[in-house]
GUKOLKOL-257307 format. One record per atom (N, C-alpha, C, O, CB): x, y, z. Coordinates in steps of 0.02 Angstrom, whole numbers, plus 50000, padded with zeros to 5 digits. Glycine has a CB too. Example, Ala and Ser with C-alpha at 12.3 -4.5 7.8 and 13.67 -1.06 7.14 Angstrom:
BEGIN
506604971650390;506154977550390;506604983550390;507124983450423;505654977650452;506424988850354;506844994750357;506455000250394;506705005750402;507044997050286;
END
This chain:
BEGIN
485024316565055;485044322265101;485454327765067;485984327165036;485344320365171;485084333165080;485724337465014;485924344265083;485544347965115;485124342864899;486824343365084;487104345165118;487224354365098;487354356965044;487594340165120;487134356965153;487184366265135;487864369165143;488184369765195;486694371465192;488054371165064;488884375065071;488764377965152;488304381165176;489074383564998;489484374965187;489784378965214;490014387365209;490614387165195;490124375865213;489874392165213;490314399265216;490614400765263;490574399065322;490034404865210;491044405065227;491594406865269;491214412565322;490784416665307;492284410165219;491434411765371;491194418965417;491514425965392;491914425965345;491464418365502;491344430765418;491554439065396;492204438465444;492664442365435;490874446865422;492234433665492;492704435465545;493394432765492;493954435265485;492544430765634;493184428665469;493914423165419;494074426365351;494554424165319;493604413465389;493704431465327;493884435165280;494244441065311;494794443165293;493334436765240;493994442665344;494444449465362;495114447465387;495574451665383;494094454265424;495254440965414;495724439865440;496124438165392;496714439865400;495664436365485;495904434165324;496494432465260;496684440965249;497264442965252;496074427565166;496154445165239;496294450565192;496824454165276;497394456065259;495354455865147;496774454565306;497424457765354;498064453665335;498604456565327;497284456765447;498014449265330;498614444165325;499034449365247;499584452265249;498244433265304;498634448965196;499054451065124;499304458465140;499794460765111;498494450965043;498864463065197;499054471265197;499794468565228;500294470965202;498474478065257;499894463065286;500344463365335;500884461765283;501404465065291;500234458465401;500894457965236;501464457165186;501604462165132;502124462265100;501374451065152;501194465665125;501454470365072;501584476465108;501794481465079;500964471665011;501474476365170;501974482265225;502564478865214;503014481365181;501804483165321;502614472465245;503174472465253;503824471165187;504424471065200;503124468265303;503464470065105;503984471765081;503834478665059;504184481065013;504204467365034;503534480965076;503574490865065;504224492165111;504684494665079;502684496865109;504384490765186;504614492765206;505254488065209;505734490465240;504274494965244;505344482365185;506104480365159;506404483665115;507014483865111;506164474365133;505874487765062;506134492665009;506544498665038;507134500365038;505524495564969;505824501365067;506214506865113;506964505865144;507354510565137;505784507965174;507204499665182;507554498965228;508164497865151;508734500065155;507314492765296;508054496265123;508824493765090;508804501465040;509374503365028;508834483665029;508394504965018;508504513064995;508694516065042;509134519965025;507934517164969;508574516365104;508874520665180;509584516765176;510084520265183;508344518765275;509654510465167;510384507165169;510844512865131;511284516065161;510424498865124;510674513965057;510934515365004;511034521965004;511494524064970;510624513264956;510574527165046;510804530465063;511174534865114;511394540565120;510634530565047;511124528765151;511594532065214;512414529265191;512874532265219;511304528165309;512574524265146;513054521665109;513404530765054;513944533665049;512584513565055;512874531665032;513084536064988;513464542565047;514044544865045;512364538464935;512904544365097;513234550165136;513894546865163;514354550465183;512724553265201;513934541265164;514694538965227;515254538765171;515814541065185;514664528765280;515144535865105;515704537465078;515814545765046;516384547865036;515764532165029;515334549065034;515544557265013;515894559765051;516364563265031;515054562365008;515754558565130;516394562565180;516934558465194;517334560165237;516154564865258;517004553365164;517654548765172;518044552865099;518574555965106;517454538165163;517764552365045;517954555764980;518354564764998;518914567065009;517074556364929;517904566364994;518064575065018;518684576565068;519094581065061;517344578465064;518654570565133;519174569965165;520004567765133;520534570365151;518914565665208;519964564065098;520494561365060;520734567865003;521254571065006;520184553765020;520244568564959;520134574764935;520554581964973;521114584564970;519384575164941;520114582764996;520534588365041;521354585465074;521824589265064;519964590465117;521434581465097;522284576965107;522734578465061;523234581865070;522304568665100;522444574464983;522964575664939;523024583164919;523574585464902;522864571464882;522404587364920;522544593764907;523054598964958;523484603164944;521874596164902;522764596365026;523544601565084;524184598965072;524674602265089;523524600465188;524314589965026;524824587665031;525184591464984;525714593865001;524804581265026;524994592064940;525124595764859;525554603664888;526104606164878;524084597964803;524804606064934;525184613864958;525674614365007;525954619565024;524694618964987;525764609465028;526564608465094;527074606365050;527604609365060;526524600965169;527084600464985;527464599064941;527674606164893;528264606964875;527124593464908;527314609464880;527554615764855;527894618964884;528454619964863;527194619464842;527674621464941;528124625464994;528624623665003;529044628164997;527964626065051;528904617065022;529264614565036;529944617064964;530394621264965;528934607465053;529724611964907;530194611264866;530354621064855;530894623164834;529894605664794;529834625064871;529974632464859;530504634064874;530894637164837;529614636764888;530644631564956;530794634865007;531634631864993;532144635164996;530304633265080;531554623964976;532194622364955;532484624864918;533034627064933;532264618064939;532204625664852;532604630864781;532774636164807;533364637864798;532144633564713;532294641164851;532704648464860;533234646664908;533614651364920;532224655164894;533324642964927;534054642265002;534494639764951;535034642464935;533964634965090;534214633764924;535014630964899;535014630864812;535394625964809;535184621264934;534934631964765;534994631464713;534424633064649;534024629064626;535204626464719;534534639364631;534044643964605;534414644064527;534964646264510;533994652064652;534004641664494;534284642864393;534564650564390;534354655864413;533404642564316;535054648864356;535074657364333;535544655864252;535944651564232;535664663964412;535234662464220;535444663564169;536294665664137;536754667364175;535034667464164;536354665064081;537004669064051;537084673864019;537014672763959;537324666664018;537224680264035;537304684564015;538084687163986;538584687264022;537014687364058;538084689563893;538654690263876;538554698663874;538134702463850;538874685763810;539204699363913;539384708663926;539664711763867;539844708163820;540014710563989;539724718263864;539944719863825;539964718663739;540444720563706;540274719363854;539384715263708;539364710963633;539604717663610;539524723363634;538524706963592;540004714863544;540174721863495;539424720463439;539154715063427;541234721363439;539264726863415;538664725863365;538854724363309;538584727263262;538234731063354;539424719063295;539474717963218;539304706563232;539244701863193;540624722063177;539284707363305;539114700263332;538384700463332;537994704163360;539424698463407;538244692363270;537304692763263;537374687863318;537814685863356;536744689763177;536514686663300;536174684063355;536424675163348;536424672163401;535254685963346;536644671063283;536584666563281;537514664963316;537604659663346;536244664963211;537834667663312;538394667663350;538254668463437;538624666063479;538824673563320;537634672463451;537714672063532;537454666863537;537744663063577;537404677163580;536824664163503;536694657563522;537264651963537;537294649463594;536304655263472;537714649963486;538154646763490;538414647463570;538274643063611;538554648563437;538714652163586;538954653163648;538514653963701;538744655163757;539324657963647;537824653463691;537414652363742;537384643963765;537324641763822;536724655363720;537434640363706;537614632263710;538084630563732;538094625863772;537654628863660;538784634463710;539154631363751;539424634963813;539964633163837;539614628963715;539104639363838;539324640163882;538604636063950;538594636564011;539564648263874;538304633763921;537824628463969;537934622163950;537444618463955;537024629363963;538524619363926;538564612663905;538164608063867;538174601963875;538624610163947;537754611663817;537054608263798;536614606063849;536434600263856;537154602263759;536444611063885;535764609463935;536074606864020;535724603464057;535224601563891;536524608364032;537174608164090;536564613564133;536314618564108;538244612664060;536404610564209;536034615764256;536354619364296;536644618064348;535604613164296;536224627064252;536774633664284;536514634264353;535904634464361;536714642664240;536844634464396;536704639364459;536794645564482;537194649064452;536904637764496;536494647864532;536884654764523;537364653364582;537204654364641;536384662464531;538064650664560;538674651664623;539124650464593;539174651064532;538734647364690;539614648264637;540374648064593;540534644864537;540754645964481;540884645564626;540324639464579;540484630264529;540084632264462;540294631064405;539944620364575;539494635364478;539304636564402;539804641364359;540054639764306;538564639964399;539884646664386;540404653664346;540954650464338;541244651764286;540634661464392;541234645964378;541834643964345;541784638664284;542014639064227;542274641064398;541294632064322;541134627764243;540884632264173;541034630664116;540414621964256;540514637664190;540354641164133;541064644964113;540944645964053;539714646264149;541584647064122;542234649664111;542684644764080;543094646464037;542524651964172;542634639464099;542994632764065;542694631064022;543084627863987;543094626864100;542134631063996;541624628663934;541714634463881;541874633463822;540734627963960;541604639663906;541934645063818;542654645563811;542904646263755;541734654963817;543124645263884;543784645163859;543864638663824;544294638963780;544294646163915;543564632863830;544074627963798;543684627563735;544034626563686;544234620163839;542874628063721;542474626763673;542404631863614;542334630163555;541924625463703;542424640163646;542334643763612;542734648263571;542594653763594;542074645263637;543214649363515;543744652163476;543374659163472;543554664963463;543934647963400;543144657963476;543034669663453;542804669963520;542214671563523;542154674663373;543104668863585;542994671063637;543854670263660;544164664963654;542354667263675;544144676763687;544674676263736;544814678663796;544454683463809;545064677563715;545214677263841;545104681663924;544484681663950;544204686463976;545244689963924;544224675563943;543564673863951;543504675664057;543804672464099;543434663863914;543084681164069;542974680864144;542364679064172;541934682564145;543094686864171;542044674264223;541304673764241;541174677364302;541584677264348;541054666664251;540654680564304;540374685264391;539644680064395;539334676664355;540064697964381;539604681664458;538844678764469;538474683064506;538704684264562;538794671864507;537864686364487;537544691564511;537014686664540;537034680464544;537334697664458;536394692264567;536064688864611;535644686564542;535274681864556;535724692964681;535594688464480;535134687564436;535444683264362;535144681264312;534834694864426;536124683064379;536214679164316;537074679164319;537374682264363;535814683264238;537444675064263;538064673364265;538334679264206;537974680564158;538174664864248;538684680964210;539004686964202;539574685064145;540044682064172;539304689764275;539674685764077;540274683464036;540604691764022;540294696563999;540014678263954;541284691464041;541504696964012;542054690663965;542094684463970;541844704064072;542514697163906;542984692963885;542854699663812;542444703963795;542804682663883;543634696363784;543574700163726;543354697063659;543384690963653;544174702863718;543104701363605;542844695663563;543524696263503;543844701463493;541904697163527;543624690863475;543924689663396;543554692563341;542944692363344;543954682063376;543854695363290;543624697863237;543754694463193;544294691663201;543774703063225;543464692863138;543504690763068;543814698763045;543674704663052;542654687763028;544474693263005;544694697462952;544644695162868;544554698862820;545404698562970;544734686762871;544704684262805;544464677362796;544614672562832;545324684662776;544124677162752;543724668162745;544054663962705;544214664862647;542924667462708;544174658362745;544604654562705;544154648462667;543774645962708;545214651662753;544084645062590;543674639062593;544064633062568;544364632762514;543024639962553;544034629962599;544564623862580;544184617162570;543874614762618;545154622462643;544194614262513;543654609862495;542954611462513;542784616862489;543774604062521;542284607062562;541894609562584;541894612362634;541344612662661;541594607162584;542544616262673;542434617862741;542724623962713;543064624962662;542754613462808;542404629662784;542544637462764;542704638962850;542494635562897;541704642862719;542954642362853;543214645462904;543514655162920;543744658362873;543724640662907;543474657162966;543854662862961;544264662362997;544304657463034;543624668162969;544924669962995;545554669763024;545634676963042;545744681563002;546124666862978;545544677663111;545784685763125;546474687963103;546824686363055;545794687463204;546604693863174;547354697163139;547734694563183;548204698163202;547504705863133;547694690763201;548154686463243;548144679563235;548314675063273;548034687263309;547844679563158;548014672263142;547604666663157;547634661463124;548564670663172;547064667963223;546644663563248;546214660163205;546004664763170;546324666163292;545974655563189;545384652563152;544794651363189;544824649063246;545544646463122;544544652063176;543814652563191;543284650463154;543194652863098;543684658263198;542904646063177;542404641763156;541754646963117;541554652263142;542154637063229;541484643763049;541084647763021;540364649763052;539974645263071;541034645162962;540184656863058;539584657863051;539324664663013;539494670063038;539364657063112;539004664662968;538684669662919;538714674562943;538424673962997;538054669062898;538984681962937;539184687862943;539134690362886;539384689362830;539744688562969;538514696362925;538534702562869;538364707962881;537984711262845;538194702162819;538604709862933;538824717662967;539594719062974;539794723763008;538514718363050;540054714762939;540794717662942;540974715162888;540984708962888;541284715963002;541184718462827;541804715462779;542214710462799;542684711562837;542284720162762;542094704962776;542464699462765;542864697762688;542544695962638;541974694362781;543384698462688;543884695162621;544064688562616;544424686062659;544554697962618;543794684262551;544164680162539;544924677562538;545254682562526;543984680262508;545254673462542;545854671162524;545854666662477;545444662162487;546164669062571;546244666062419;546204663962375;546904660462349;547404662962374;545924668362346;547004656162312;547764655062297;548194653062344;548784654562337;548054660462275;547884647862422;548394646462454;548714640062414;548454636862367;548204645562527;549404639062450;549704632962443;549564628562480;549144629662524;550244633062445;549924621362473;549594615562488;549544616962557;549994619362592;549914608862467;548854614862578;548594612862654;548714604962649;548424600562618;547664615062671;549304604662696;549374599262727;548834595862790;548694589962800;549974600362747;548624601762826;548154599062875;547584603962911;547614607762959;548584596162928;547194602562877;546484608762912;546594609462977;546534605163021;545584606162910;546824617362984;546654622063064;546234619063105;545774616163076;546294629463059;546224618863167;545534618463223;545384625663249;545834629763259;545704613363299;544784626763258;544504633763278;544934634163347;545064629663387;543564634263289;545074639563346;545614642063410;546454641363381;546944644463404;545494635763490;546444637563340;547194636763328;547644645163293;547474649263250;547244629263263;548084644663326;548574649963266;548834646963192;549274642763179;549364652263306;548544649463164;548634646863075;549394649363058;549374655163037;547974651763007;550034646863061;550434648063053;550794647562964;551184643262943;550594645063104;550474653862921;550764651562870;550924656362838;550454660262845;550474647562838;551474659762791;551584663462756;551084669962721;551064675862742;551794659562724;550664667062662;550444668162626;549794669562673;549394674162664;550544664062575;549764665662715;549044669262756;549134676462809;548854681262834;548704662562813;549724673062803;550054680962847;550174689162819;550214694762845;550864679362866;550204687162769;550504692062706;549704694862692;549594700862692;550984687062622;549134689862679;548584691962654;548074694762711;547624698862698;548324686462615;548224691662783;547744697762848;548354702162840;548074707562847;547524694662958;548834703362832;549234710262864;549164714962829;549294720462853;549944710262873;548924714662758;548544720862692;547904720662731;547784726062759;548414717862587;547344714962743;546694717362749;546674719662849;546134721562870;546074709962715;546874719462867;546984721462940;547034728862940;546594732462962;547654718162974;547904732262900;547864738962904;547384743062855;547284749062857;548494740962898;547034737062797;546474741962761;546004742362825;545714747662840;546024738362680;545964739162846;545444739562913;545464745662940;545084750462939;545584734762973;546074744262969;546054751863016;546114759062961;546064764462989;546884751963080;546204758962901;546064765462874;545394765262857;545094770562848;546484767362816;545144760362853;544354763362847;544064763262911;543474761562910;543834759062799;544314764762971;543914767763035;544074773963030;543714778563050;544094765163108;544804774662993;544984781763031;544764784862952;544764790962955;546004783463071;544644783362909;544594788362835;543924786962818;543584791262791;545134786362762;543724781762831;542934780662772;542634777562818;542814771662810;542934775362688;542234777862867;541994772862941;541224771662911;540924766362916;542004778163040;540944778462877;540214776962866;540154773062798;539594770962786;539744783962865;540754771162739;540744770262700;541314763762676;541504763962618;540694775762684;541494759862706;542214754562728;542244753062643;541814751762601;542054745062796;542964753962641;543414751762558;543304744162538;543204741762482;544414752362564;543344739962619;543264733162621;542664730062605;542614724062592;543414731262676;542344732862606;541534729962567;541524730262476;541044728562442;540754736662598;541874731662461;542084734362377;542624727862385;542674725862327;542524744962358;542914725062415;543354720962398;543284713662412;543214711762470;543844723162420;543304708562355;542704701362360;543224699062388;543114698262448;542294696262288;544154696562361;544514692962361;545064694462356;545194698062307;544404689962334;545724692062408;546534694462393;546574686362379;546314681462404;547164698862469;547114687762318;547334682562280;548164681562284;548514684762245;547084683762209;548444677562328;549184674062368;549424669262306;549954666462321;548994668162455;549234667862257;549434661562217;549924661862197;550224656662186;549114659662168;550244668462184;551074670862164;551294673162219;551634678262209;551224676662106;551224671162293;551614676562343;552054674462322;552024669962281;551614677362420;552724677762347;553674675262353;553624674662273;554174673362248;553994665162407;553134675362229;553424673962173;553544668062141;553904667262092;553854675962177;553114662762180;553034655762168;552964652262109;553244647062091;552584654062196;552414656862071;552184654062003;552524659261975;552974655161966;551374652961982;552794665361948;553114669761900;553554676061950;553274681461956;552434673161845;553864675661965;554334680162000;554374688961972;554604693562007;555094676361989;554064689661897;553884694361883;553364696761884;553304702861877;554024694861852;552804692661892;551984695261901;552004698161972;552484697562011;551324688461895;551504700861982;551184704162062;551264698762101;550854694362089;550294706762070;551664697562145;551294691462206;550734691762231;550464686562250;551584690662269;550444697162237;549754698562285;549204703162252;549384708962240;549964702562357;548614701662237;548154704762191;547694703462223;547534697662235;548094702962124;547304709762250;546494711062276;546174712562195;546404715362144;546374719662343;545444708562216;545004710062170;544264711862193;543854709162229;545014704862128;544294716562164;543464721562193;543074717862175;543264712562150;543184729462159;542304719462183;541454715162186;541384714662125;540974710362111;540694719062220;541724718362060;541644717761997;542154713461976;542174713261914;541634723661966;542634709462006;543114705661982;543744710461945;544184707861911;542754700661933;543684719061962;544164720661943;544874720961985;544854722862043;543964725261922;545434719261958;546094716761970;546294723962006;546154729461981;546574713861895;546574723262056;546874729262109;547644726562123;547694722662169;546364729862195;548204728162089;548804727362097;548944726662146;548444730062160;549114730562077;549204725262206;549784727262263;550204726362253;550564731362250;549844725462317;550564719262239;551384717862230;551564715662302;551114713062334;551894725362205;552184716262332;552584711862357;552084711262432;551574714762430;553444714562359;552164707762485;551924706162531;552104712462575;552524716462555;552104699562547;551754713262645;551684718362687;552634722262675;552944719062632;551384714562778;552914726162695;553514725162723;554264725562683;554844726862697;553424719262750;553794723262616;554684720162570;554484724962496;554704723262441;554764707062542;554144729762504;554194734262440;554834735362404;554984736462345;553984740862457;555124734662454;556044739762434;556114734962389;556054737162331;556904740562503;556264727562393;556844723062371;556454723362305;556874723362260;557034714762412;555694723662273;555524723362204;555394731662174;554954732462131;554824718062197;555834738362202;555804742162189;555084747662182;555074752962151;556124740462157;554554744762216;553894745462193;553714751162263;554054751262314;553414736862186;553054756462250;552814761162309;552794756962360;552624751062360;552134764862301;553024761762424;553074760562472;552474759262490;552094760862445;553374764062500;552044755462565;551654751662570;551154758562598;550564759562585;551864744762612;551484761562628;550964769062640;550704771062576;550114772862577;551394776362670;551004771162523;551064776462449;550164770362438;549554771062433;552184774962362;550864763062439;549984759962420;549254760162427;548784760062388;549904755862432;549364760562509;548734763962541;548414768662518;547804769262522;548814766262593;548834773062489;548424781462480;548424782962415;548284788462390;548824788562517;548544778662390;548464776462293;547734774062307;547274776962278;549114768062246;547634769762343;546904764762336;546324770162376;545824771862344;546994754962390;546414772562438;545984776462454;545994783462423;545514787062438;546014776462515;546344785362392;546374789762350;545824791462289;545464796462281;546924788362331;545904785362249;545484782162209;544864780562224;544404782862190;545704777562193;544764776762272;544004776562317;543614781462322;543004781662316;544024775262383;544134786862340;543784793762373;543504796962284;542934797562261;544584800562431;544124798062257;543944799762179;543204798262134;542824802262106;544464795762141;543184791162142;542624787462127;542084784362148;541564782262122;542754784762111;542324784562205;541784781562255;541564774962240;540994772962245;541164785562258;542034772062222;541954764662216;542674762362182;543104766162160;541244762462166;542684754562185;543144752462166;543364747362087;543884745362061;543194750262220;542534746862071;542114744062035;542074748561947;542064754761952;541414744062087;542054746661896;542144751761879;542374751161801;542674745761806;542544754461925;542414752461750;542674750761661;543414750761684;543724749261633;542474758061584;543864751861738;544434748861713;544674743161734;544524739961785;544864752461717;545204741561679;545294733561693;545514731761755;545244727261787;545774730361649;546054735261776;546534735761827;546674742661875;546694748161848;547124734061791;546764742061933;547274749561991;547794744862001;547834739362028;546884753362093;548144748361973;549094749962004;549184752862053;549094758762068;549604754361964;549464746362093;549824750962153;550444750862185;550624753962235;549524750662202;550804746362144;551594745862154;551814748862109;552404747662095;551924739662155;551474753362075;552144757262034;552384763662069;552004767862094;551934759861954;552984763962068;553314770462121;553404774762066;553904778262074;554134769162170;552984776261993;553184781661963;552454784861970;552434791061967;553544780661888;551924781861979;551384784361981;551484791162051;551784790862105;550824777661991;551224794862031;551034801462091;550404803662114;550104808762095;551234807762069;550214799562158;549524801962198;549814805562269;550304803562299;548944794362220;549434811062288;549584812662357;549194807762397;548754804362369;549414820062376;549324807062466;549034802962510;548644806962560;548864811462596;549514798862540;547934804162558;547584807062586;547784807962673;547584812562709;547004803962565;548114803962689;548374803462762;549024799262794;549024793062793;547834800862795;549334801362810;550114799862831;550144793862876;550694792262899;550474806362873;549574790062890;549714784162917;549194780462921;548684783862923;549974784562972;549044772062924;549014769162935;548454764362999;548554758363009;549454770762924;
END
């Protein structure tokens, strides 16, 4: 008996083929649903972001204000200002005293405690500062005070120093807008000066008290043209007469190494019979004026001899 394939009806096909549309909707639309996930994920954290965002940014602008508002009430930087500088003071000397008068990086204020700590820091630190006074303006700290002058450089082994006319020492710094004179020929240094100290010694005394009053005759006789720039070195090695009681005690020597007599120390002309210390003066600027320098083919200027006759260009000192 030969049996006839079974077929499927049209009704049982259509019904498999609905079955595969119903599954590939539904992972079409599991796709969909987890991309709608992803992006409703993305919108919820951007306004969580932006929010935070914006937080730390108003926090930032109230933190400003704030610390603003603190500095202007209670404690505002302010600067140091030195009054009065003379123009023969460079720039690498104000620095110095810009350091110490901020303690190496010490935070100035503008009020008392600062003007006074800044007043105690150049009086005790600084030697070419004296009568040191502090003001405090609304814009800065205020230094008045008088300054020290270099009169003569002293070098003693590797250390160099200067010494006004009052003897002060003062710690080195390179100057070259004022005549400075060597000293030469001291006796034994028992113990190196400290900047600020009074140098209490003879021969150093004897050698600022010639370059001090050459000082002041070249403000008042030669101001655009100073004698003291023509003169390298005063030489003390015979003051009192130490090494030869008949040689010069005291000998300036000009930029050419030529020998400039003086003789006895400030004061004591009489006792070695030699020109009076005015005569000396107006022997040397005399000569200056003559030549216009100090420098020059002769070996030597005499100026302790009381037979020599120069008039003096000016009666004092």
């Amino acid at each position: 008996m030969v049996r006839k394939r079974k077929k499927n009806s049209k009704t049982k096909r259509i019904s498999f083929k609905a079955g595969g549309v119903k599954k590939k909707k539904a992972r079409k639309a599991g796709k969909v649903r987890h991309v709608l996930k992803l992006i409703s994920a993305v919108f919820l954290i951007v306004p969580i972001v932006a929010v935070l965002l914006g937080a730390v940014v108003i926090g930032f602008v109230v933190l400003e204000k704030y610390v603003n508002k603190t500095t202007s009430l209670s404690s505002r930087k302010g600067s140091v200002e030195l009054v009065g500088v003379p123009a023969w003071v460079n720039e690498q000397l104000q620095l110095r005293i810009y350091a110490a008068a901020g303690a190496d990086g010490e935070d100035l204020r503008l009020d008392e405690d600062a003007a006074r700590s800044v007043q105690e820091n150049l009086s005790g630190k600084v030697a070419w500062l004296e009568s040191v006074t502090v003001q405090t303006t609304s814009t800065s700290l205020q230094v008045h005070a008088l300054w020290r002058k270099p009169v003569a450089l002293v070098k003693l082994g590797s250390r160099k120093f200067y010494v006004d006319s009052k003897l002060v020492v003062l710690d080195f710094v390179p100057m070259s807008k004022i005549p400075i004179v060597e000293i030469k020929g001291l006796g034994v240094v028992q113990r190196l000066p400290r900047p600020g100290e009074v140098w209490r010694r003879e021969d150093v005394e004897a050698a600022v008290a010639i370059l001090y009053r050459l000082g002041l005759m070249d403000r008042q006789v030669t101001p655009k043209k100073p004698l003291l720039y023509e003169i390298a070195a005063i030489d003390v090695s015979n003051f009192n007469g130490r090494k030869n009681n008949k040689e010069a005690h005291i000998v300036l020597y000009a930029q050419d190494n030529t020998e400039i007599i003086w003789g006895a120390e400030f004061g004591k002309w009489q006792r070695y019979l030699e020109s009076t210390d005015k005569q000396k003066i107006a022997k040397l600027y005399q000569y200056y004026k003559e030549y216009g320098t100090l420098s020059g083919d002769v070996k030597f200027i005499n100026l302790c001899d009381p037979q020599d006759n120069i008039p003096m260009p000016i009666d004092r000192y």
